[in-house]
Backbone as numpy.savetxt, mean C-alpha at the origin, in Angstrom:
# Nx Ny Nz CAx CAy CAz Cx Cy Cz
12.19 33.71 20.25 12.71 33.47 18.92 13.69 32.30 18.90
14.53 31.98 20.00 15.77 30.94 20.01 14.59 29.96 20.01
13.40 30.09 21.02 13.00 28.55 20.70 12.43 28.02 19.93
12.04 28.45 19.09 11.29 28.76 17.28 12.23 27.86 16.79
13.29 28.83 17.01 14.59 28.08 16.44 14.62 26.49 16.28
14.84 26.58 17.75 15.11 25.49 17.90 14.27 24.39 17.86
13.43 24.39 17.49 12.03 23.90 17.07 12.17 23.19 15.79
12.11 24.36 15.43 12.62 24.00 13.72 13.35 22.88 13.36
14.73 23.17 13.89 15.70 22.56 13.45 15.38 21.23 14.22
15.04 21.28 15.77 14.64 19.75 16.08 13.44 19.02 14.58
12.62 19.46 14.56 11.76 19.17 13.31 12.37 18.55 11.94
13.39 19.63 11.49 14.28 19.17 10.27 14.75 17.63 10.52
15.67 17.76 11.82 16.28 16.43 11.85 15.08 15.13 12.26
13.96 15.36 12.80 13.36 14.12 12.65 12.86 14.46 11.16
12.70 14.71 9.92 12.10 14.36 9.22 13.58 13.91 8.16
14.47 14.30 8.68 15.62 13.74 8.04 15.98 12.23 8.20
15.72 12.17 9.74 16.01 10.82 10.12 15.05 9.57 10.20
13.84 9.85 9.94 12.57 9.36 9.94 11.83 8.97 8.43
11.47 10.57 7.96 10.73 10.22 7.45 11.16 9.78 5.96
12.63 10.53 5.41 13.14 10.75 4.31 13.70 9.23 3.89
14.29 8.33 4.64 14.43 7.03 4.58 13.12 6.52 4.09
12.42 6.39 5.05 11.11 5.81 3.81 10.87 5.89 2.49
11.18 7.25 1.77 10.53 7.46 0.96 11.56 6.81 -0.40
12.78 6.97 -0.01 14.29 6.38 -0.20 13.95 5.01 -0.60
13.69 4.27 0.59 13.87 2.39 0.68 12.79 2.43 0.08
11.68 3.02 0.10 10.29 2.40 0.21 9.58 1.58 0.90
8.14 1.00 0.59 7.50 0.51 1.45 7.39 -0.88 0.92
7.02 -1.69 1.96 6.77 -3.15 1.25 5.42 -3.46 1.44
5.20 -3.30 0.42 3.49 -3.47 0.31 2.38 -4.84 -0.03
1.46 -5.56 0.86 1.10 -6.31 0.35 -0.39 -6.42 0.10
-0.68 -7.14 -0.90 -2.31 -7.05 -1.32 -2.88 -8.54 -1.44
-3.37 -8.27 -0.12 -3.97 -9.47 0.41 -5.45 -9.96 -0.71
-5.20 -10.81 -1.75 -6.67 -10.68 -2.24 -7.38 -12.13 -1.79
-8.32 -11.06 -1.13 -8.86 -12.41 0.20 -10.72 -12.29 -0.66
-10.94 -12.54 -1.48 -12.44 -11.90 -2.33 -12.57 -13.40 -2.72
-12.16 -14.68 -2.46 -12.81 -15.68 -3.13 -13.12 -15.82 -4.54
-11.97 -15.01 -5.15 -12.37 -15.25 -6.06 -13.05 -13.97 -7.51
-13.54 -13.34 -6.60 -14.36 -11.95 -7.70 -13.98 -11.62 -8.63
-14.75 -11.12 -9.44 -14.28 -10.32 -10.37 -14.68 -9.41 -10.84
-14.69 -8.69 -11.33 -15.74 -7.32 -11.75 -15.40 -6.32 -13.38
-16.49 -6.03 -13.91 -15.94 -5.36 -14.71 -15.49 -4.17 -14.82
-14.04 -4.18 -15.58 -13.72 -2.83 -15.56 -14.46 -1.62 -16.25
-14.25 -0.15 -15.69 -15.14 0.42 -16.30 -14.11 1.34 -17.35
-12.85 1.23 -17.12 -11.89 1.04 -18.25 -11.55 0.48 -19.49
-12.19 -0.34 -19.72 -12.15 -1.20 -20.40 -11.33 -2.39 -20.26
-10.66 -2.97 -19.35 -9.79 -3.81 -19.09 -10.67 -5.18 -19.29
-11.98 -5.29 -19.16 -12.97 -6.68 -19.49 -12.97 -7.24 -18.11
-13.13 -8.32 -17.35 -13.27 -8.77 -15.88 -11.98 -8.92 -15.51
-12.02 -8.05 -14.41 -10.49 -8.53 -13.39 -10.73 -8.87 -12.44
-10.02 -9.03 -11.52 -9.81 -8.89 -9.89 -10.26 -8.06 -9.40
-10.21 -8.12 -8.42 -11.07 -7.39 -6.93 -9.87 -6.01 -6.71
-8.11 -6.63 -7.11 -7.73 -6.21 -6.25 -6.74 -5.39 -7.79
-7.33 -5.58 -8.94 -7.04 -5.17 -10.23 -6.59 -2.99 -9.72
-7.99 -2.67 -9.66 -7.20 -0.96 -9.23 -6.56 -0.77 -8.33
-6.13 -1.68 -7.49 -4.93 -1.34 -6.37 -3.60 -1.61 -7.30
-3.70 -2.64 -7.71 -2.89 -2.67 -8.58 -2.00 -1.83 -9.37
-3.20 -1.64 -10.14 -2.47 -0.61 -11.28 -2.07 1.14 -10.51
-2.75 1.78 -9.43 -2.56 2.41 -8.84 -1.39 2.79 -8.36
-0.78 1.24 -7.63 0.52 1.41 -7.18 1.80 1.49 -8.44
1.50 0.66 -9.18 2.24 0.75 -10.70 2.18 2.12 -11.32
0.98 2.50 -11.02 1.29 3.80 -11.87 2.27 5.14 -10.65
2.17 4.71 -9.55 3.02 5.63 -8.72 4.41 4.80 -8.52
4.68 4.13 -9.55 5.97 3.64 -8.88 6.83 2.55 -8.04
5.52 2.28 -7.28 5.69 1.42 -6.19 5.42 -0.28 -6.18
6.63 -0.97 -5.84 6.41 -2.90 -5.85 5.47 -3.02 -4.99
5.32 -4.18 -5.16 3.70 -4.94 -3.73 4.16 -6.02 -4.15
3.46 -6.76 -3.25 3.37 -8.13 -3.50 2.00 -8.96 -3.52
1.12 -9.67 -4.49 -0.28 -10.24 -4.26 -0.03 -11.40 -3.81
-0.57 -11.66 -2.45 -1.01 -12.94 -2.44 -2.61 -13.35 -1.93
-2.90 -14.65 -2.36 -4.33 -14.90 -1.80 -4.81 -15.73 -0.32
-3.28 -16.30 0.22 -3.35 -16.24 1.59 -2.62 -15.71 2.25
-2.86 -15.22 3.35 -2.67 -14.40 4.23 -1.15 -15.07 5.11
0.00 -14.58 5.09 1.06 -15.30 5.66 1.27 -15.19 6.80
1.66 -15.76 7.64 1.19 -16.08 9.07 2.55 -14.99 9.65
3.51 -14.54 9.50 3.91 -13.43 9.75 4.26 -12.33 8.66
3.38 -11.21 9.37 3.42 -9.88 8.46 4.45 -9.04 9.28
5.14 -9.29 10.02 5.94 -7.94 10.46 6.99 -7.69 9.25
6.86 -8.09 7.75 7.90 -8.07 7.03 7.40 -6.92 5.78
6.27 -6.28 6.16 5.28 -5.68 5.52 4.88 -4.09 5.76
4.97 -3.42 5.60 4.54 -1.96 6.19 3.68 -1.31 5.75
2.39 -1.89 4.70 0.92 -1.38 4.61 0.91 -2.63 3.80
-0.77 -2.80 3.99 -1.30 -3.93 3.77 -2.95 -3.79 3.38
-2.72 -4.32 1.84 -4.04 -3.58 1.43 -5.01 -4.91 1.37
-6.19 -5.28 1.91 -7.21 -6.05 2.09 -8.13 -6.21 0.90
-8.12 -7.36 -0.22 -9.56 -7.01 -1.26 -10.65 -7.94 -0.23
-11.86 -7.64 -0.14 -12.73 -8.56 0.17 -14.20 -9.29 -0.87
-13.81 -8.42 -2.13 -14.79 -8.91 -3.04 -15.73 -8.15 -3.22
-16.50 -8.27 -4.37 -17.75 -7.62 -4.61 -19.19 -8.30 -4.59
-19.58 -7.89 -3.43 -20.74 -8.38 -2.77 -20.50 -9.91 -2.79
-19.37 -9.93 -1.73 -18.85 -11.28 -1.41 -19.61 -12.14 -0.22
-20.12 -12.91 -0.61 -20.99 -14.00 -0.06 -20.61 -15.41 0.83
-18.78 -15.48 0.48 -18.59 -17.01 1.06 -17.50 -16.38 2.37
């Protein structure tokens, strides 16, 4: 039973010290839209967007900044998920 215990409470404090900061600062998110270009229609009605249009609004609707760019910056360690568009039935 003590080591249950102590289990636990080791557990509490990594998710205190770990994981709860994240959710705090947040993440820095970037959306690489690497699609040449695409576009597609929405089935929303939004008319032709981007490739990388429902990531978009996705993260907006939970809250969360990103950043789009269409080239890829030569250091990402400033980044902590990184979402890839590659296009729709992208050819070049």
């Amino acid at each position: 039973m003590k080591i249950i215990k102590r289990y636990s409470m080791i557990l509490c404090f990594v998710i205190i010290l770990f994981i709860i900061p994240q959710i705090v600062i947040g993440l820095e998110i970037l959306i690489w839209d690497n699609d040449n270009g695409s576009y597609i229609n929405d089935p929303e009605g939004a008319g032709y967007v981007g490739c990388q249009y429902a990531l978009q609004q996705a993260l907006m609707t939970n809250g969360e900044s990103y950043t789009t760019l269409s080239t890829l910056p030569s250091d990402l360690s400033n980044y902590d998920l990184i979402f890839i568009t590659l296009g729709h039935w992208c050819l070049g």
